[in-house]
C-alpha positions as CSV (number, residue, x, y, z in Angstrom):
1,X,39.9,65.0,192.2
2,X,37.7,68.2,191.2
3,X,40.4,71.2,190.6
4,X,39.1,74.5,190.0
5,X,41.2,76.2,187.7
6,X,39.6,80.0,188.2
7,X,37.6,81.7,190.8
8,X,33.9,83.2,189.3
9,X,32.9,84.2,192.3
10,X,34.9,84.1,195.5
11,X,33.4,83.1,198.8
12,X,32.3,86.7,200.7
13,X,34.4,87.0,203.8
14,X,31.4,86.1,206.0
15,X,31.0,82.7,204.2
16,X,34.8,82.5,204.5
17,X,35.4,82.9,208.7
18,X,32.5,80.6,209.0
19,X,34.4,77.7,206.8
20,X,36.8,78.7,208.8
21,X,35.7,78.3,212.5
22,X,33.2,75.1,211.0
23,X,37.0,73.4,209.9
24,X,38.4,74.0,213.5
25,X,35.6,73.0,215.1
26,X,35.3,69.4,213.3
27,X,39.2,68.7,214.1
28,X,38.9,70.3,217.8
29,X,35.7,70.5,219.0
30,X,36.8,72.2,222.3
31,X,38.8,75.1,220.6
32,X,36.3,78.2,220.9
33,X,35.9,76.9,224.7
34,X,39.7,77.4,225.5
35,X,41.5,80.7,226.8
36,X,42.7,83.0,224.4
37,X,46.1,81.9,225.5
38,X,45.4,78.2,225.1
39,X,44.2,79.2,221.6
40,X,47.1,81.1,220.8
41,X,49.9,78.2,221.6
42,X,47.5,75.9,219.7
43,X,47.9,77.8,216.2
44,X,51.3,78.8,216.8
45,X,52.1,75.1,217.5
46,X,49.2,73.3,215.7
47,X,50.1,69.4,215.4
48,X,50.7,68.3,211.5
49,X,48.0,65.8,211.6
50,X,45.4,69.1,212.6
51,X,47.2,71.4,210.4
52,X,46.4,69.0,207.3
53,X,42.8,68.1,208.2
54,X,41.9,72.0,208.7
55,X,43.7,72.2,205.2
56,X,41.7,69.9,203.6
57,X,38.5,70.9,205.0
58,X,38.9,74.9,203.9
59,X,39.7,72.9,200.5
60,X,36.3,70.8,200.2
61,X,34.4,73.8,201.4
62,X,35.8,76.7,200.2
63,X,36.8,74.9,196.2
64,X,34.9,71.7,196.9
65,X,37.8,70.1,196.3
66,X,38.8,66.5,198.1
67,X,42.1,65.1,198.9
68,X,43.3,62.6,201.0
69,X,46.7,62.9,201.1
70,X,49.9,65.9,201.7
71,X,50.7,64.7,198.2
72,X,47.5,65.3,196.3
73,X,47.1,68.5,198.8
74,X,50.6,70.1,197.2
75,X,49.3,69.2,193.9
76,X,46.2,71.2,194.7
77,X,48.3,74.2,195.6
78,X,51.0,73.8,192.8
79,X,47.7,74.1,190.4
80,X,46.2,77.0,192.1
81,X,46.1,80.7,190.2
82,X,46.9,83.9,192.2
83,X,43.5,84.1,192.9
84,X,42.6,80.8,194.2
85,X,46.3,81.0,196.6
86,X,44.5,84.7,197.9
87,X,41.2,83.3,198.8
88,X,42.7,80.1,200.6
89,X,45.6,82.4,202.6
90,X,43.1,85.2,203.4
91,X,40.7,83.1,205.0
92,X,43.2,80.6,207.0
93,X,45.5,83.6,208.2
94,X,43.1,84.7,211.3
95,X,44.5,80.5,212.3
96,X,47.8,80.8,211.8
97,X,48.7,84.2,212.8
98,X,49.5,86.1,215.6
99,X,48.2,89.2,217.5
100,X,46.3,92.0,216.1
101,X,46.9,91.7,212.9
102,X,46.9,87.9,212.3
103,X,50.5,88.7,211.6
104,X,52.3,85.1,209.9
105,X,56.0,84.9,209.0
106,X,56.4,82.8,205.9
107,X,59.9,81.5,207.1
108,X,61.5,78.3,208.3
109,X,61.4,78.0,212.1
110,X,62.4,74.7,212.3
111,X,60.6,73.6,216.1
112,X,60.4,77.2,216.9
113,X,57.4,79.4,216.3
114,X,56.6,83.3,216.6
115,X,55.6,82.7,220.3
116,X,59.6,82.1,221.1
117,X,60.1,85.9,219.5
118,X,58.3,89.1,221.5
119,X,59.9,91.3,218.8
120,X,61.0,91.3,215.2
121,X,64.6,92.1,216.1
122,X,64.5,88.7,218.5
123,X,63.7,87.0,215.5
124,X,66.3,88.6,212.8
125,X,69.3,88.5,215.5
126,X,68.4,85.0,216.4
127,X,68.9,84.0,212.9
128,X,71.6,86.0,212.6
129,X,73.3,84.0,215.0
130,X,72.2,80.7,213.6
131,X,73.9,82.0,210.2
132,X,77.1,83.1,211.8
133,X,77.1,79.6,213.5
134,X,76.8,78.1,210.0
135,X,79.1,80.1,208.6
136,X,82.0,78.9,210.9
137,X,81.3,75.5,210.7
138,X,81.6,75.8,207.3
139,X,84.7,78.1,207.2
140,X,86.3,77.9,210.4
141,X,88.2,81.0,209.5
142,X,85.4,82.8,208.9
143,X,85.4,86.9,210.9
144,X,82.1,87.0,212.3
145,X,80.4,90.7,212.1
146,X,79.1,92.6,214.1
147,X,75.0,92.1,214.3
148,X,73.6,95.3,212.4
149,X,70.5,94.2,211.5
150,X,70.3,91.5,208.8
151,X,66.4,91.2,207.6
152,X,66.4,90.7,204.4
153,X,63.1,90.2,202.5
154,X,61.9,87.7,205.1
155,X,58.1,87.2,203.5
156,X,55.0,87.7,206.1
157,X,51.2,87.8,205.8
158,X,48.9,90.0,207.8
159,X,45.4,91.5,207.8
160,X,45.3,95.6,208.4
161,X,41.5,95.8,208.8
162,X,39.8,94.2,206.2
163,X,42.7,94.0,204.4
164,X,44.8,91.4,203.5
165,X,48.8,91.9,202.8
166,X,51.1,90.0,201.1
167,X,54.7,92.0,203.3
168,X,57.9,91.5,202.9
169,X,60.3,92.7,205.6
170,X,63.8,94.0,204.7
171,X,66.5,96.2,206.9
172,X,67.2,99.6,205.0
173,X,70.5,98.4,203.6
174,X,69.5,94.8,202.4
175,X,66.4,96.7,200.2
176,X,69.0,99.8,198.9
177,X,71.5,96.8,198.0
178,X,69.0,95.2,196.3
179,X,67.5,98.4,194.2
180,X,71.2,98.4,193.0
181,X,71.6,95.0,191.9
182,X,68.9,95.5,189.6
183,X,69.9,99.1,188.6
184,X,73.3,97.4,188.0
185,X,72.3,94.4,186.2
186,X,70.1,96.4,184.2
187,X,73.1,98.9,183.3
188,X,75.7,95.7,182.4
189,X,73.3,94.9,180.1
190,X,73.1,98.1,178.1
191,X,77.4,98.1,178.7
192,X,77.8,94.5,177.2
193,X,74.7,92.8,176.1
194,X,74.4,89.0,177.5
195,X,72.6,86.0,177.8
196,X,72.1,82.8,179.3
197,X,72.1,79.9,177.2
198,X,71.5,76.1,178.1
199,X,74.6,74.4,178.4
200,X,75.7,71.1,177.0
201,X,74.6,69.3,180.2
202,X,71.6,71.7,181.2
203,X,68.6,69.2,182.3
204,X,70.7,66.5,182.4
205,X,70.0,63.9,185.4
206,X,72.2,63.5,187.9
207,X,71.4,61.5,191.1
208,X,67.9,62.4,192.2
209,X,67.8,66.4,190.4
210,X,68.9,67.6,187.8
211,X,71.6,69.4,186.1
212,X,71.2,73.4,186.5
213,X,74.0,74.3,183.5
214,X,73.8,78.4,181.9
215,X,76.3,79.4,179.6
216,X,77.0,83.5,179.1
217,X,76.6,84.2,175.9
218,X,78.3,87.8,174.9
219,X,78.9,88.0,171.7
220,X,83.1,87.4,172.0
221,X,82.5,89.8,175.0
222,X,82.4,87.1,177.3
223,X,85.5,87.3,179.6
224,X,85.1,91.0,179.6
225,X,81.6,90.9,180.9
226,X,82.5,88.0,183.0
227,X,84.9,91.2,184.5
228,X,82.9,93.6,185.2
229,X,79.9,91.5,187.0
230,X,82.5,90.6,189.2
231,X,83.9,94.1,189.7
232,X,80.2,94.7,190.6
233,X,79.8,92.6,192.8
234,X,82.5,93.2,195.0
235,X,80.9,97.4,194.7
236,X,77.6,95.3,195.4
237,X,79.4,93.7,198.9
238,X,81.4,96.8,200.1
239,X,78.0,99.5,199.8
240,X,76.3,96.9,201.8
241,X,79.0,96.9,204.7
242,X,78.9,100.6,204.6
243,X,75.3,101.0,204.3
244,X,74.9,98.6,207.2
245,X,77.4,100.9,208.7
246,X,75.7,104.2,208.5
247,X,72.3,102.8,209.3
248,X,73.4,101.5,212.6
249,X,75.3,104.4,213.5
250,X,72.3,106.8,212.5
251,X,70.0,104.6,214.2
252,X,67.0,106.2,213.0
253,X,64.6,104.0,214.1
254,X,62.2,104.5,211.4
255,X,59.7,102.4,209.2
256,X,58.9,103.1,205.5
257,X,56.0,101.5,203.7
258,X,55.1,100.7,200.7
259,X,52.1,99.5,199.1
260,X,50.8,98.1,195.5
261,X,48.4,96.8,194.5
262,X,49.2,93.3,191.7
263,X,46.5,92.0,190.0
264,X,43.7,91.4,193.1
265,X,46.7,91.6,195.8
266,X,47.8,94.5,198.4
267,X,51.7,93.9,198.9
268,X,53.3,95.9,201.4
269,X,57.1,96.3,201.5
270,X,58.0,96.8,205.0
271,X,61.5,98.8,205.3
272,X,62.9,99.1,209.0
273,X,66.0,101.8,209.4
274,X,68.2,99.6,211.3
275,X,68.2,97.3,214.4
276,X,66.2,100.1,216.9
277,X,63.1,100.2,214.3
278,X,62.9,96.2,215.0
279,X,63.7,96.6,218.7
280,X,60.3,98.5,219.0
281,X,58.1,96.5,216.5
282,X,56.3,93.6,218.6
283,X,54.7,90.7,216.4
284,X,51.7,90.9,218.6
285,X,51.0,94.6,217.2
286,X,53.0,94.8,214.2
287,X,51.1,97.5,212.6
288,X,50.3,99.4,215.8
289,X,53.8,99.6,216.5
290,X,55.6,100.3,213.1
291,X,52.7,103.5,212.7
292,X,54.4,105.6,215.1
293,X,57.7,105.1,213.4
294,X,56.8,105.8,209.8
295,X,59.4,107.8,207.7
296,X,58.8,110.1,204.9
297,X,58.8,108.3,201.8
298,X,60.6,110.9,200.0
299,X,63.5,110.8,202.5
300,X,63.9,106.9,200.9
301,X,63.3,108.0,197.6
302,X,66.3,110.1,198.0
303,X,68.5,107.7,199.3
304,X,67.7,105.0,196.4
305,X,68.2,107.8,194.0
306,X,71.7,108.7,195.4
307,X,73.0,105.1,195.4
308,X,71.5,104.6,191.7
309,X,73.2,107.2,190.2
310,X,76.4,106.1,192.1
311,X,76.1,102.2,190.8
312,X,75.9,103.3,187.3
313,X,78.3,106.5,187.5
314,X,80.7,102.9,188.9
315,X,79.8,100.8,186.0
316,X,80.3,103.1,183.4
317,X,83.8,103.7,184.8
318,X,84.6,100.0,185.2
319,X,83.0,99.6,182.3
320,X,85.6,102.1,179.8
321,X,89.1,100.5,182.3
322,X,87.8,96.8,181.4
323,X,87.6,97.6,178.0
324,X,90.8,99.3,177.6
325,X,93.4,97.4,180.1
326,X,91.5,94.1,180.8
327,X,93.6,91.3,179.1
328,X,90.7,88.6,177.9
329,X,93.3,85.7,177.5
330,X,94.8,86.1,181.4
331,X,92.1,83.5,182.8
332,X,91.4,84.0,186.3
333,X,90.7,80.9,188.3
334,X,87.3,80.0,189.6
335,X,86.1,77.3,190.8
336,X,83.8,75.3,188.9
337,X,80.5,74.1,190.5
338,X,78.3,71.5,189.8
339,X,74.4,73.1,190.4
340,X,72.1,70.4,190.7
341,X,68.5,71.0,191.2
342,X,65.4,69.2,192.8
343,X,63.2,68.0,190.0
344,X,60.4,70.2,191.8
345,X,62.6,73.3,191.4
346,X,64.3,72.7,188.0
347,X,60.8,72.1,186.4
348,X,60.0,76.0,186.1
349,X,63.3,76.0,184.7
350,X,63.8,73.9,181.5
């Protein structure tokens, strides 16, 4: 098998849409004679078997690479560079995507597809039901919520013009919450510096993964630091209620972007206010519809600067009451878990 292990010169777009449309054509020779709907259901709902021969195609003529199997396909990808991944999503988005801007949701949707969602809020409250539903079966005490809007970094691809994104699709309050986490496990770390260390049974096999085993490491500090994560975390939950709170009862119905640039890649952080933002954003003209309802940037910048300031103005305070009435030999119960990991996911790992 011929891997290429950088790109020296990448295919020009032109060459690119004509691999493209050349792959389809070989696997269904009728496609560019069907409706635009026709054409539509196909990608949305593309059998595996054309899926993988399309796949392999764009492979052969876009790396001349040749595989003959799913398997030696994934260890094509698994081998690939950023670049490499950019040239082969960018050209095969225009199939898999929807609407005006190719838009492609890098989720599971088990036998659905984007065609059973008009809007992104049909999409995030249907799998907002689909968790609650999980959620009980597993606790059958569990208080369901009510829906507020859960998106939280869902992944997407899209073109905007010429260009290609790399999105990610959060509600306000899931990307504030998670500004704070880092701010907060930033700030622990200054408050009582820690580690993870391999454990005694860290890689270990068990079954068919392996063993995912971390040890804090705290220099004596452990039970103390053990403390005040916790402490934050529970701060972590609560803002998030009340932040999902005050977003739906403002119901703003505003979009923020915002875009950098890694490496050869445009990402685009896509922030929606709360639940009436998602109501108005169709997948069919994501861009065209989240344009009209594009907030100041500032006005977020404010926002992630209030809530910074009042994660570590908590942790400093937790910080001085745990180290003065915490008592390190009271042991409070947890229960212990047993983290096993598929060897494909572990092996970044060890």
């Amino acid at each position: 098998m011929n891997r290429v292990d950088t790109i020296k010169s990448s295919p020009a777009q032109q060459d690119r849409s004509a691999a493209l449309r050349q792959a389809i054509i070989r696997v269904q020779p009728d496609y560019f004679s069907w409706t635009e709907d026709q054409q539509e259901r196909y990608r949305l709902q593309v059998p595996d078997k054309d899926d993988f021969r399309i796949r392999q195609l764009l492979l052969k003529n876009l790396f001349q690479i040749q595989v003959t199997t799913e398997k030696e396909m994934e260890e094509v990808f698994d081998s690939f560079n950023d670049d490499q991944h950019l040239v082969f999503n960018s050209t095969i988005l225009p199939f898999t995507g929807l609407g005006e801007n190719s838009f492609f949701l890098n989720e599971f949707l088990g036998k659905q597809s984007l065609l059973d969602f008009s809007t992104l809020y049909d999409y995030d409250y249907d799998d907002y039901r689909f968790q609650q539903h999980s959620l009980k079966e597993q606790a059958p005490n569990h208080i369901e919520k009510p829906y507020r809007g859960s998106l939280y970094f869902c992944w997407a691809r899209l073109l905007d013009g010429e260009t290609f994104y790399y999105a990610t699709l959060s509600c306000l309050a899931g990307y504030v919450n998670s500004i704070i986490d880092e701010v907060g496990f930033s700030k622990i770390q200054e408050l009582i510096p820690f580690d993870y260390v391999p454990g005694k049974d860290h890689g270990k096999r068990e079954g068919k993964g392996f063993l995912y085993d971390q040890q804090l490491e705290a220099g004596g500090l452990e039970a103390q630091c053990e403390e005040l994560k916790d402490r934050f975390y529970h701060y972590l939950h609560e803002r998030y209620e009340t932040l999902l709170d005050i977003c739906d009862q403002k119901a703003k119905k505003r979009v923020y972007f915002i875009e950098r640039i890694e490496g050869n890649e445009s990402h685009l952080d896509v922030i929606f206010s709360d639940k009436t933002a998602m109501q108005a954003v169709r997948f069919r003209h994501f861009m065209g519809d989240c344009r009209p309802l594009i907030g100041e940037n500032q006005e977020l910048d404010k926002v992630l600067d209030q809530e910074r300031q009042a994660a570590i103005e908590y942790l400093e305070q937790t910080h001085q009451d745990v180290m003065k009435h915490f008592d390190p030999k009271v042991k409070t119960f947890r229960k212990k878990r047993r983290i096993i990991l598929a060897d494909s996911t572990l092996k970044d790992l060890l």
